[in-house]
C-alpha positions, -999 to +999 in steps of 0.1 A: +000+000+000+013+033-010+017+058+021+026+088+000-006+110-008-005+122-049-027+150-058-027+140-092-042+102-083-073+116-075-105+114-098-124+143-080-109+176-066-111+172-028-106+197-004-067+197+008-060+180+038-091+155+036-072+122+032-049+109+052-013+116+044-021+150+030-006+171+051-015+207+032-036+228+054-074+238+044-093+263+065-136+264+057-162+284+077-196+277+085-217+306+067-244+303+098-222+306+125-191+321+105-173+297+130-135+284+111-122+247+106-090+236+098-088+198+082-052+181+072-041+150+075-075+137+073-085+160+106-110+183+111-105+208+140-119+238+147-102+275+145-091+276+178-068+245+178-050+259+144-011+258+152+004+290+164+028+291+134-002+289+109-022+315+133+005+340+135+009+340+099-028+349+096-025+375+119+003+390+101-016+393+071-049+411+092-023+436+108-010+446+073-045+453+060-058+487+077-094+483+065-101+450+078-080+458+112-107+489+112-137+466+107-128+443+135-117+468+159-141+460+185-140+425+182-118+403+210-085+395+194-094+357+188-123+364+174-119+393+151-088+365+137-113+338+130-135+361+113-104+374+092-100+336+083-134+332+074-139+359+046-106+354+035-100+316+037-138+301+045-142+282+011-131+244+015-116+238-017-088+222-035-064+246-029-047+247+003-049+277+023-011+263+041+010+243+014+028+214+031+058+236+048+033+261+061+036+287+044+003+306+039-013+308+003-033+331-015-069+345-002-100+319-013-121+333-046-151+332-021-176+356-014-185+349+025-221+369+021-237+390-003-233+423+019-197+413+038-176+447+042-147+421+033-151+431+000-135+461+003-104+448+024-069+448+009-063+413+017-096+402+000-101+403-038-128+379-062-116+371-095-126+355-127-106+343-155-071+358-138-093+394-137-101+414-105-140+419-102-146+456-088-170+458-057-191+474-080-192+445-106-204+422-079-230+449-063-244+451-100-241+406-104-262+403-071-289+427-079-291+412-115-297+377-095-325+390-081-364+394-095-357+434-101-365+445-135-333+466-156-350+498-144-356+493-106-314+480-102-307+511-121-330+534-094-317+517-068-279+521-078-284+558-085-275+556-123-292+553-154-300+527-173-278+532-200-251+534-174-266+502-162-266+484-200-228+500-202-217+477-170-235+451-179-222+447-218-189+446-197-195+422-178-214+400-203-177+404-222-155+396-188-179+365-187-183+355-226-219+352-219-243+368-240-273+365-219-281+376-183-292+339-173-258+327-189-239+351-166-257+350-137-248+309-137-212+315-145-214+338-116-234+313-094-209+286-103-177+307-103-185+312-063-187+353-072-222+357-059-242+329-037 
């Protein structure tokens, strides 16, 4: 029996650190509680348990972004961490969030709500196709997902309707869709609005 874990054996993509032997780091949150997990090496445990090493690391990253460190102010240190975690790392994916030596990854493509203020944090960033979606771009994706007519999302973000038509022939073109049902599911399925 082998012992070694391969990435490349596996038929599905499964989160990092699921099976046994795969010692890559995955952190995923619970959208109703926002509450963090860490799984490797086959083992769930929640945020709290997270080595030092891996929580320092994420702390490092929080102190060096002043909008989010302004946002969780108030919170208790541990807490205002494992909500940093969660809009930045909460999607259990594939990619580990810790490669096998530790060493802290990239922020998840994950939107943890449709009104977080993560968006706008330094450390946080959605993207699709290797392109950086604005804050707006996913403001105007949402209320395109929703039952409002062209003219009521157009009211409601303070522009007109050609302005509204402008934004979303862009990004129909970002999404080579040519339909607002075909983007709307690339959106869905792209994780860029729930």
């Amino acid at each position: 029996m082998q012992d070694k874990f391969n990435q490349n054996e596996l038929i599905h993509q499964l989160p990092a650190g699921l099976i046994i032997g795969d010692k890559r780091t995955e952190l995923f949150g619970c959208r109703k509680t926002k509450k963090v997990f860490s799984i490797s090496n086959g083992v769930t445990k929640p945020f709290k348990e997270l080595d030092n090493f891996k929580k320092a690391l994420i702390f490092e990253q929080l102190l060096s972004d002043n909008i989010a460190l302004e946002d969780l102010k108030n919170l208790p240190q541990e807490e205002a961490l494992e909500q940093f975690a969660f809009c930045v790392y909460g999607d259990a994916n594939h990619e580990p969030d810790f490669c096998e030596n530790g060493e802290l990854q990239k922020a998840d493509n994950f939107l943890c709500s449709n009104n977080c203020r993560c968006l706008k944090w330094q450390s946080k960033s959605i993207y699709f196709n290797n392109k950086k979606i604005t804050v707006r771009q996913i403001e105007i994706l949402q209320l395109l997902a929703s039952d409002l007519c062209d003219k009521q999302i157009a009211d409601k973000l303070c522009i007109s309707e050609s302005t509204l038509n402008t934004h979303k022939s862009n990004l129909f073109k970002l999404f080579e869709v040519h339909s607002r049902t075909g983007l709307i599911s690339k959106a869905i399925t792209n994780k860029i609005i729930q």
